[in-house]
N, C-alpha and C positions, 0 to 999 in steps of 0.2 A: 392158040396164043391170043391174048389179047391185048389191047395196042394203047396207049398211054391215055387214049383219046374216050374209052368208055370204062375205067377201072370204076367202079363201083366203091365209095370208099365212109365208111360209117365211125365216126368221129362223139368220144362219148367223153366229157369238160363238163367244168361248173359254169354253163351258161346261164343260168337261174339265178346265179346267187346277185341279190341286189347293190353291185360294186361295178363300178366303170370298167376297169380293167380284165375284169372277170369277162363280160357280155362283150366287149369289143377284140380279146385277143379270138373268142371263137369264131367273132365275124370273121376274124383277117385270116385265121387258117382255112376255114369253106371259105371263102371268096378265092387265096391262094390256090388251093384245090382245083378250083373250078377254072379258073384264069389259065393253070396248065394243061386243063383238057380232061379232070377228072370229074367226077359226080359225085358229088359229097353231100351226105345228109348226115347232121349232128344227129343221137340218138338221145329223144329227150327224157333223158335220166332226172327222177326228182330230186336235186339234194341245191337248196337243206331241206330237211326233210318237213318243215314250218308250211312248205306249199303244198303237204299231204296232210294237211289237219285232219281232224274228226268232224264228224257234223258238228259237235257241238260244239266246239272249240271254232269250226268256221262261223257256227250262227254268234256265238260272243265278238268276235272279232268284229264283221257285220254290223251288227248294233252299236259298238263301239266306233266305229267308222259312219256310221249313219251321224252319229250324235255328234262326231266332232264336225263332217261335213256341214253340218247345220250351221254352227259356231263359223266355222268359215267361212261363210254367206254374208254375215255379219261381219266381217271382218275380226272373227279371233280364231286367229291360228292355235293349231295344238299340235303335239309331235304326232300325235294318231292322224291329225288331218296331211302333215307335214309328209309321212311316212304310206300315206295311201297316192298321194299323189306321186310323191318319188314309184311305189311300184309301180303304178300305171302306166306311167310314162316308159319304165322298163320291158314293161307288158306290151307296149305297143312299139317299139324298137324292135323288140325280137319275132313277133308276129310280122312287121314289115321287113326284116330284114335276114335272118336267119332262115335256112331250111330244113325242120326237123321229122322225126320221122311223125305218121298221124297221129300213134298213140307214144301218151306218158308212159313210163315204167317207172315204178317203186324200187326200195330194196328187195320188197317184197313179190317183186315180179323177176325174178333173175331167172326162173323156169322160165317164161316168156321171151326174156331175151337171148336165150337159145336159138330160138325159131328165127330170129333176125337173118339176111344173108346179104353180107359184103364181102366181094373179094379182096377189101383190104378193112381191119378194123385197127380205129387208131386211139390212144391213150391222150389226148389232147395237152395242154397245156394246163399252165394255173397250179396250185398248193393239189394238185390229185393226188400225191402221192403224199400227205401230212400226217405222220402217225397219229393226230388228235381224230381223224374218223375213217384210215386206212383198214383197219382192222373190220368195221361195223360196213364200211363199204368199199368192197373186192371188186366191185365192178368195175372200178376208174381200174385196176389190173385186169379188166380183161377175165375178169372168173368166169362171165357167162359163155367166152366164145370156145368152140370144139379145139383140142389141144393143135388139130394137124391144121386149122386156119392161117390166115397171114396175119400176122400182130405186128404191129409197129407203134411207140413210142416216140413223138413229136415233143421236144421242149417242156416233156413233162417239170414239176419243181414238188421238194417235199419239204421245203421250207426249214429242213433241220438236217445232218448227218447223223446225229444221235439218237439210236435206234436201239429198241428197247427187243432182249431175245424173242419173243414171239413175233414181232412187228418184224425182226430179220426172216425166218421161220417164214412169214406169210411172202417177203418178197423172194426170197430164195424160189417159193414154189414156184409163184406166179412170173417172173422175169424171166426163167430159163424157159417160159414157153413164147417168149419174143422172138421173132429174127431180126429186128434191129429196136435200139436205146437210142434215146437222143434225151439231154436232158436241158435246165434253161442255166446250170449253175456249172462253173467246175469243180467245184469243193462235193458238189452233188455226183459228178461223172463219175471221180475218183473210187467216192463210197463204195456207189451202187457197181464200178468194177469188181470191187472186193466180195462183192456180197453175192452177184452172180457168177463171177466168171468167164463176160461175156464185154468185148468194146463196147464202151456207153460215147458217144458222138456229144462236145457242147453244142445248139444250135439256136439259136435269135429266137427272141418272146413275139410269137405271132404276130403281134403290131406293129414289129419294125420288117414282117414281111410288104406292107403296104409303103404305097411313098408319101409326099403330102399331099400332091394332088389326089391319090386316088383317095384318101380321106377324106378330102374336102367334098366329096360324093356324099358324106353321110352326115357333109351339116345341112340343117333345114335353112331354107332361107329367111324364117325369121325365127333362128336360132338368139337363144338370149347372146345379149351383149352388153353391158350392164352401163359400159362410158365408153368415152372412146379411147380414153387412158385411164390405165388402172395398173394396180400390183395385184395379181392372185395368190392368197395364200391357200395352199391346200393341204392338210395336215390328217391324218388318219393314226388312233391315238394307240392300237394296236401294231404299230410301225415302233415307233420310238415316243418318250415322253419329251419333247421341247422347251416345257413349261419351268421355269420364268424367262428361259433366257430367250424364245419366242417374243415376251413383250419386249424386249430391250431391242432384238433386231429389228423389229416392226417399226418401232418408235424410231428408229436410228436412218431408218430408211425413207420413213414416211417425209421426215423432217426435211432428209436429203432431197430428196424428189417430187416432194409436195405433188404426191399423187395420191385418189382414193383407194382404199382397199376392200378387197370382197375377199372372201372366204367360202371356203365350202368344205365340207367331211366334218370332223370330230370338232366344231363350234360355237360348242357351251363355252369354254373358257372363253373366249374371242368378243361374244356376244355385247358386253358393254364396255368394248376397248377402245380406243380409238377413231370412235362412231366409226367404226366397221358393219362394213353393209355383208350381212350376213345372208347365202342363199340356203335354205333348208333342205330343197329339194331340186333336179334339174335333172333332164335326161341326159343318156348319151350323146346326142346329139349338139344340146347344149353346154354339156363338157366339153366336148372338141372344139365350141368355136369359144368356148371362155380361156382355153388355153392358146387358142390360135391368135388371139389379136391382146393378150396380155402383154404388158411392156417389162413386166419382168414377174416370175413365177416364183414361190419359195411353197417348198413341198416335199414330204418327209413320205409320197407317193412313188412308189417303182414305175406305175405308169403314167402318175404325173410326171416326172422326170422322162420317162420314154416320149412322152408326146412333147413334151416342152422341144427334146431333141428332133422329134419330126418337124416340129412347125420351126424350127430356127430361134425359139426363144431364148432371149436372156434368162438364167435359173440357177435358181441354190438347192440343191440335194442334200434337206439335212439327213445324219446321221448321228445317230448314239456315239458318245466317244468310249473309244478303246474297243470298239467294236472288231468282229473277225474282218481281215480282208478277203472273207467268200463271202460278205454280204452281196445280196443282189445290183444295189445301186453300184459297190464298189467293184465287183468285177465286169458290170455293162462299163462305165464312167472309164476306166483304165485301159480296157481294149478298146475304146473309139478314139483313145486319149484327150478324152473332156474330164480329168481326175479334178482340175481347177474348180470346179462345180460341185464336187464334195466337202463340206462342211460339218466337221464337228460340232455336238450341241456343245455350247461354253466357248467356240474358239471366234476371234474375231474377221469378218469378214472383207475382204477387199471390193466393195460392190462395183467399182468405175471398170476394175479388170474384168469381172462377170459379166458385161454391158457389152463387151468386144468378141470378136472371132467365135460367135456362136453355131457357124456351121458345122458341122462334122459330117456332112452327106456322104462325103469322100468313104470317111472308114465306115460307115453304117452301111453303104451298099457293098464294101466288100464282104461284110458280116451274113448281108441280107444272102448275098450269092452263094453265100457257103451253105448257107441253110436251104436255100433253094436248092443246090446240086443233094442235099443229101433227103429231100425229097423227091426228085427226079431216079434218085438212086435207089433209095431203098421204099417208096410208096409209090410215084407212076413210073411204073418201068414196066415192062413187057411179062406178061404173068404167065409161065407154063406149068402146065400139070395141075391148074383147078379143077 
């Protein structure tokens, strides 16, 4: 038997992909992990698959990176200078912070990730299970691990229920070799019920396993801060389109508040608005503290909106109108009951009410315990017959 305190437990998430929320929910499951007494190494999986280029394809990139560095020196930014820096910064968050195993695997390596051995392997968090590259990559299900292994299912998300028959077909095989489902949505639970057969558990997006203090662990101390009052807008244009009625809010609030605005994510529109101080690039680390000391966030972000709720911010969670109520904003926002902080694009806002009673510590740590009990439960718990 072995005892909660050395489970051995291999964790395979899009930590790679270059998005905040992505690279910080797998911090907060291996730190969680680890905090209960487990040993957790992500398994670093290549995807997207842009970080297994060709040689040639890396030496173009390269040079295209050489040339716009150059320009930067001089003072002229490019998206390629913009875009190398933002990786790096990611590049070196995860190398400081995450624990992965020595070697990369490919899709092309799933022979290889046989040989792997955890007595527990987990389907992490994040869009893993998105029919847009489910099918092309079986490894976020666990294809490489032996059937009679431990598989477990944390908070995974697949960002749609409409599931196309082969795409059921691949999860039907792969999920009935889980001993337990946990997923990040309920509209998500219900589905994948249907589809396996099997209790799917809703449980908290890895980030709301941390508190704020222990967050604050992972800002630098001379993490950017741009004023000492500001609004953050953080918009990400694959979420929802905002656009026009983002300038009408911005304007409506700037005027109210007579505070500067900065920006970050999807920021070409934005760019010559409201002399908006636009940031292009920023690590993780510099995300946590541009959300932490904002005086009020508007952000069409699940994890913008998640951390806004960690640090206590005032916040607008836009959303698409007429939208499902199983979107993600909308069914976190409901169960911590902060629904006040959902926003229709088109509807008008009451910002003075958004400004008040922005804790909800109360319900997010019931949320967190639940999720914690059903990792105690069903990933460190006492393992016999390995």
């Amino acid at each position: 038997m072995k005892s909660k305190t050395n489970i051995s437990c291999g964790i395979i998430t899009m930590h790679r992909v270059i998005n905040y929320g992505s690279v910080l929910q797998a911090l907060a499951l291996q730190e969680t992990l680890c905090l209960l007494g487990g040993n957790a190494l992500i398994i670093d999986y290549v995807y997207p698959e842009s970080n297994s280029a060709s040689i040639s394809e890396t030496v173009i990139r390269k040079v295209k990176e050489f040339c716009a560095l150059i320009l930067a020196r001089i003072g002229i930014r490019t998206n390629c200078s913009n875009n190398y820096f933002k990786r790096k910064s990611f590049e070196l968050f995860r190398k400081r912070y995450l624990k992965t195993t020595k070697k990369e695997y490919s899709r092309d390596d799933l022979a290889l990730l046989k040989d792997l051995d955890f007595d527990v392997f987990i389907t992490g968090s994040d869009q893993v299970w998105n029919p847009k590259h489910m099918l092309q990559h079986t490894a976020f299900l666990l294809s490489f691990v032996k059937n009679n292994s431990h598989k477990v299912a944390f908070s995974a998300s697949s960002a749609t229920v409409l599931f196309q028959p082969s795409e059921i077909k691949i999860l039907t095989k792969y999920l009935s070799q889980y001993r337990s489902i946990s997923v990040r949505e309920q509209h998500t639970a219900k589905r994948l019920e249907e589809i396996s057969g099997k209790k799917v558990f809703t449980t908290c997006d890895p980030t709301l396993l941390l508190d704020e203090k222990q967050w604050q662990n992972y800002i630098d101390n001379n993490a950017l801060k741009p004023y000492d009052n500001y609004i953050f807008v953080y918009i990400l244009s694959y979420e929802i389109n905002p656009y026009p009625y983002l300038f009408d809010l911005i304007s409506e609030i700037k005027n109210k508040y007579n505070l500067p605005i900065i920006a970050m994510g999807d920021v070409d529109a934005l760019k010559s608005y409201f002399g908006i101080k636009c940031i292009t690039y920023a690590s993780p680390s510099d995300f946590l503290n541009i959300i932490r000391n904002a005086n009020l966030v508007i952000t069409s972000s699940y994890h913008g909106t998640i951390f806004s709720l960690i640090f206590k911010r005032p916040f607008i969670s836009l959303i698409q109108k007429n939208i499902s109520t199983d979107s993600r904003a909308y069914s976190l926002l409901n169960r911590i009951g902060a629904q006040k902080h959902l926003v229709e694009v088109g509807d008008k806002v009451e910002v003075e009410n958004l400004m008040k009673n922005v804790d909800y510590s109360a319900a997010i740590a019931s949320f967190r315990q639940e999720s914690l009990n059903y990792i105690s439960e069903h990933i460190l718990f006492n393992i016999d017959n390995l």
